[in-house]
PyMOL CGO cylinders between C-alpha atoms (Angstrom):
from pymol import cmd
from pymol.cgo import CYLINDER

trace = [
    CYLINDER, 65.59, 8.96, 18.62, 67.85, 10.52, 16.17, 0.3, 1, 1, 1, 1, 1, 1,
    CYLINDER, 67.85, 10.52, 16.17, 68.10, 8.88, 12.37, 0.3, 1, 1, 1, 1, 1, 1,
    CYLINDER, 68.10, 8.88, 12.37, 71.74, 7.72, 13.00, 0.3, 1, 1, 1, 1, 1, 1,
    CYLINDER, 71.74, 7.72, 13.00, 70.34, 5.30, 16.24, 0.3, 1, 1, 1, 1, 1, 1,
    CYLINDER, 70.34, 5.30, 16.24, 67.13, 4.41, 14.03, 0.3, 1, 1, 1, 1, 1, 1,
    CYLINDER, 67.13, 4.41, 14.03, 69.89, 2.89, 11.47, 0.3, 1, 1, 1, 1, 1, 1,
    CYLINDER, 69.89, 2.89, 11.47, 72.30, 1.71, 14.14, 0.3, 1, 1, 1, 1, 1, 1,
    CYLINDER, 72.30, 1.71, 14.14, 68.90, -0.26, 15.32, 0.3, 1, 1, 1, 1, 1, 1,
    CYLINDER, 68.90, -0.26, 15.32, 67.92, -1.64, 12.15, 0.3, 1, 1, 1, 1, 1, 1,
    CYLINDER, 67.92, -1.64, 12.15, 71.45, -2.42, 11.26, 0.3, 1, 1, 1, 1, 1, 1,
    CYLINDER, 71.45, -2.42, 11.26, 71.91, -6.63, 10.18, 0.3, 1, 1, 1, 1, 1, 1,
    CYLINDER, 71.91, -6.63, 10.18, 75.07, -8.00, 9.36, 0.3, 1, 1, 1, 1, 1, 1,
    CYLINDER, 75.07, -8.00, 9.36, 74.76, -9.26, 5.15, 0.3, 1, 1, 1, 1, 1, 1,
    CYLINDER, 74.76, -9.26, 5.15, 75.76, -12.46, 3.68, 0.3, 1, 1, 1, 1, 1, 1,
    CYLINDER, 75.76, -12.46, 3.68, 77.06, -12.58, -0.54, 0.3, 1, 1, 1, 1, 1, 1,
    CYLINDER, 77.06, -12.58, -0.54, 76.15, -15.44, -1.98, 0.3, 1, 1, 1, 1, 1, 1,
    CYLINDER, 76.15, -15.44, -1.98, 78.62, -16.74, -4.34, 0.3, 1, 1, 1, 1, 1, 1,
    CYLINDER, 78.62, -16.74, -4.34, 77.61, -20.15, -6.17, 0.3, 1, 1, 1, 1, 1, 1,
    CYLINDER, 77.61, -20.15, -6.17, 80.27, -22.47, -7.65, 0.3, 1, 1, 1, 1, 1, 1,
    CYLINDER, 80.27, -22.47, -7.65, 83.89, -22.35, -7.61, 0.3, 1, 1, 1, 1, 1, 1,
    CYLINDER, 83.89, -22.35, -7.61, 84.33, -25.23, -6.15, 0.3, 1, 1, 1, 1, 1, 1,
    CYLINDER, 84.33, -25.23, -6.15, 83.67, -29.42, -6.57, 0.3, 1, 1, 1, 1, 1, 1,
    CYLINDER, 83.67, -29.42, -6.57, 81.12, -30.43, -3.61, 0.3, 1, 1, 1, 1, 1, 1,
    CYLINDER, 81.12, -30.43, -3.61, 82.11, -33.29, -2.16, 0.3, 1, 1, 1, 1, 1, 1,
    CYLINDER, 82.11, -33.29, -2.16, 77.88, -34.32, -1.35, 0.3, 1, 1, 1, 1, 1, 1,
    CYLINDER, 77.88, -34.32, -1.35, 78.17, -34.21, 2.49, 0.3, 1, 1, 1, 1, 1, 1,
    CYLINDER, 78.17, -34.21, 2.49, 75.41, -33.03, 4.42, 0.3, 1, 1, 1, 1, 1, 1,
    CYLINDER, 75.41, -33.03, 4.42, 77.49, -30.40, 5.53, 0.3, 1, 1, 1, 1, 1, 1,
    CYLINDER, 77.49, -30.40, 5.53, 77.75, -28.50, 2.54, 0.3, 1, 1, 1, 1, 1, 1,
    CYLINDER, 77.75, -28.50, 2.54, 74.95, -25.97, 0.98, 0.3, 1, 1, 1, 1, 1, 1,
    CYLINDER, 74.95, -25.97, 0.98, 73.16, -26.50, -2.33, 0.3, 1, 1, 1, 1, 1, 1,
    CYLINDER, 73.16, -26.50, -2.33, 71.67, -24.16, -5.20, 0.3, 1, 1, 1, 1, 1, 1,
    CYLINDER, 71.67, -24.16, -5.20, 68.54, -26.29, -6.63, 0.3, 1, 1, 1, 1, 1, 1,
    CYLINDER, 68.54, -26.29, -6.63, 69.66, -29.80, -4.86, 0.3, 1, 1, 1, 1, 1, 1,
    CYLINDER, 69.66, -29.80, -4.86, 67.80, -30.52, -1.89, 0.3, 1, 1, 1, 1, 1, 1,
    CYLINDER, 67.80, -30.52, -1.89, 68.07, -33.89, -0.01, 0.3, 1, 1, 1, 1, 1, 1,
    CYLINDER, 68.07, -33.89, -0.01, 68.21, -33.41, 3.46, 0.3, 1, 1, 1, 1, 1, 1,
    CYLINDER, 68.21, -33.41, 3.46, 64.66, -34.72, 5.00, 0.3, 1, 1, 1, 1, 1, 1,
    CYLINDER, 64.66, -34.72, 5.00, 62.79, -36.71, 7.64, 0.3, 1, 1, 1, 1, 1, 1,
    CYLINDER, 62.79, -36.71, 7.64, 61.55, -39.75, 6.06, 0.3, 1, 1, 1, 1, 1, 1,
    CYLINDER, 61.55, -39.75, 6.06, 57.94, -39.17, 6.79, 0.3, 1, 1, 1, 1, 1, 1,
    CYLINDER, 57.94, -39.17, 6.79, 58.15, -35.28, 5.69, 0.3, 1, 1, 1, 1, 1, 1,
    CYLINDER, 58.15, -35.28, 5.69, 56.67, -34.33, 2.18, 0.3, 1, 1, 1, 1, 1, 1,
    CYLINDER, 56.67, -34.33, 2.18, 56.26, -31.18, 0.30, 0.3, 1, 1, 1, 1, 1, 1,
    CYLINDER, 56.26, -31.18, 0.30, 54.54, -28.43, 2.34, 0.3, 1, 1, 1, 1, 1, 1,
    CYLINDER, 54.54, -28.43, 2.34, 51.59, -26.53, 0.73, 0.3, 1, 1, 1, 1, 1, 1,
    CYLINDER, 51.59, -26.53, 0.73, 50.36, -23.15, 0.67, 0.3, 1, 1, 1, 1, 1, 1,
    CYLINDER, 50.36, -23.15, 0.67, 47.03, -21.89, 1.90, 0.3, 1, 1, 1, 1, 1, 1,
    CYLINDER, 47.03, -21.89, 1.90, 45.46, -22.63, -1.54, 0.3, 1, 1, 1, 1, 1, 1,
    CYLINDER, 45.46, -22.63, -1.54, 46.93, -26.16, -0.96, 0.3, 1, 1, 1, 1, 1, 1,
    CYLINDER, 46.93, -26.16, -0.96, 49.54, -25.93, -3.91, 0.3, 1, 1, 1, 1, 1, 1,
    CYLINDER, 49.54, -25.93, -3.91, 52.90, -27.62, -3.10, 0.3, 1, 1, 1, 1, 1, 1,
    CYLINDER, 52.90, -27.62, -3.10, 55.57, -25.08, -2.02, 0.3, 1, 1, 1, 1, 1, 1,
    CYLINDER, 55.57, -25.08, -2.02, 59.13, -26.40, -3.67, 0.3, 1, 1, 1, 1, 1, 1,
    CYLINDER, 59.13, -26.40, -3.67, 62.57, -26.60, -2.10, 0.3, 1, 1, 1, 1, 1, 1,
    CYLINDER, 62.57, -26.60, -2.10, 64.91, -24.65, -4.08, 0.3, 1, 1, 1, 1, 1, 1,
    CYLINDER, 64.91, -24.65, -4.08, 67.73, -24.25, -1.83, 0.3, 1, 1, 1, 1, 1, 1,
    CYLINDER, 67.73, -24.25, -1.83, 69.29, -25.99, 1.49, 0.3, 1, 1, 1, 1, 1, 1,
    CYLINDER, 69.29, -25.99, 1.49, 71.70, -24.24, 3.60, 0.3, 1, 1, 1, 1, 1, 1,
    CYLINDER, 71.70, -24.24, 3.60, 74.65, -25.78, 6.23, 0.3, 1, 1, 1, 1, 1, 1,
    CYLINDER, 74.65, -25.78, 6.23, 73.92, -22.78, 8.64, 0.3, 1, 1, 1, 1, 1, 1,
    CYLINDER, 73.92, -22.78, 8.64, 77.12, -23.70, 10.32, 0.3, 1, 1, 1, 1, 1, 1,
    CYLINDER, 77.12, -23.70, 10.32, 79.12, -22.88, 7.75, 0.3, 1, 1, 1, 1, 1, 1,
    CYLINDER, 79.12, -22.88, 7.75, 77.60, -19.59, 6.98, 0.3, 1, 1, 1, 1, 1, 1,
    CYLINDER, 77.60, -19.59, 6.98, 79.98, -16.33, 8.27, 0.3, 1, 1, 1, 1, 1, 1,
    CYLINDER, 79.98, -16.33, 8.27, 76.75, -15.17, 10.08, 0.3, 1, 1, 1, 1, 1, 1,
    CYLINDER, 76.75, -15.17, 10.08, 74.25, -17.04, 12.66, 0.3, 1, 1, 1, 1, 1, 1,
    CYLINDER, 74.25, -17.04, 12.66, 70.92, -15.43, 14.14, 0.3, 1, 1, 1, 1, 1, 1,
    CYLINDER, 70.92, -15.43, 14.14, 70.46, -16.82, 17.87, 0.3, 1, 1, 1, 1, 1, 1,
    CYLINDER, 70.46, -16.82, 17.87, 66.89, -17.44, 16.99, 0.3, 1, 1, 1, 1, 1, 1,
    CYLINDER, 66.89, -17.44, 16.99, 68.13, -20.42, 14.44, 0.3, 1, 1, 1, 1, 1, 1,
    CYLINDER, 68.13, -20.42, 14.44, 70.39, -21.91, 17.35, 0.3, 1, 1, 1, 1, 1, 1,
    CYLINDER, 70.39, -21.91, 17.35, 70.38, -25.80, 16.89, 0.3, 1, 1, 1, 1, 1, 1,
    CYLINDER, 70.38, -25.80, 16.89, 69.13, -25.97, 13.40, 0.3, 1, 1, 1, 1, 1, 1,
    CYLINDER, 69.13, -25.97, 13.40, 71.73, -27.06, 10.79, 0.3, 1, 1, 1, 1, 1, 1,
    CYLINDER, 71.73, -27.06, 10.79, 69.88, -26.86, 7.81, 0.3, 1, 1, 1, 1, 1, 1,
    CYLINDER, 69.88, -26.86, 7.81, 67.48, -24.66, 6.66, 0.3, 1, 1, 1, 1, 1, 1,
    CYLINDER, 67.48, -24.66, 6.66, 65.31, -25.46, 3.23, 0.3, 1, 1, 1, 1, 1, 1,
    CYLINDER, 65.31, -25.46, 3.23, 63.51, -22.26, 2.20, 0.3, 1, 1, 1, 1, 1, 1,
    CYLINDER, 63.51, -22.26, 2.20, 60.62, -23.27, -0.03, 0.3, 1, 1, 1, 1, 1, 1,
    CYLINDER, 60.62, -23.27, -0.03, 58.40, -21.17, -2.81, 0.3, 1, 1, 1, 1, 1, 1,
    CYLINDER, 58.40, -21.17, -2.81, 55.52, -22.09, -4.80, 0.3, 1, 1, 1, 1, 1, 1,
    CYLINDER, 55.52, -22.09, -4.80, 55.29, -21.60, -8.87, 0.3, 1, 1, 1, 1, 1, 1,
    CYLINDER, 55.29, -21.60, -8.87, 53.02, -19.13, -9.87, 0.3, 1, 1, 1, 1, 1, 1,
    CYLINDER, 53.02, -19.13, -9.87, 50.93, -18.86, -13.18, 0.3, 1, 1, 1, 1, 1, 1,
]
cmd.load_cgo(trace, "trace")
């Protein structure tokens, strides 16, 4: 395997994120910067292995992102999560 098929192989398409420029209009079908409201009723915060609560920052529409990955099929919004440290 030459180097131009080992980059052809690790090769992803990229997503900019650009924040603002525009009013949301609070659907669930828009994506949010440090507004996260999109939850089961009986989920709460998850928690790290030391048991520390791990805090939504972000939620993203997936469908309306330029990109999909096959292995997210079906899910609409994704929540990534991070703890505080110090």
């Amino acid at each position: 395997m030459d180097i131009q098929e080992i980059k052809q192989r690790l090769a992803r398409p990229a997503v900019k994120l650009i924040a603002g420029g525009f009013r949301p209009t609070g659907t669930d079908e828009e994506s949010w910067l440090g507004k996260v409201f999109l939850f089961r009723p009986d989920e709460g915060l998850p928690a790290n292995q030391a048991g520390q609560p791990l805090l939504p920052y972000a939620q993203f529409y997936l469908p309306a992102l330029p990109v999909n990955n096959p292995l997210l099929a079906g899910v609409r919004v994704l929540t990534p999560v991070g703890c505080r440290s110090g």
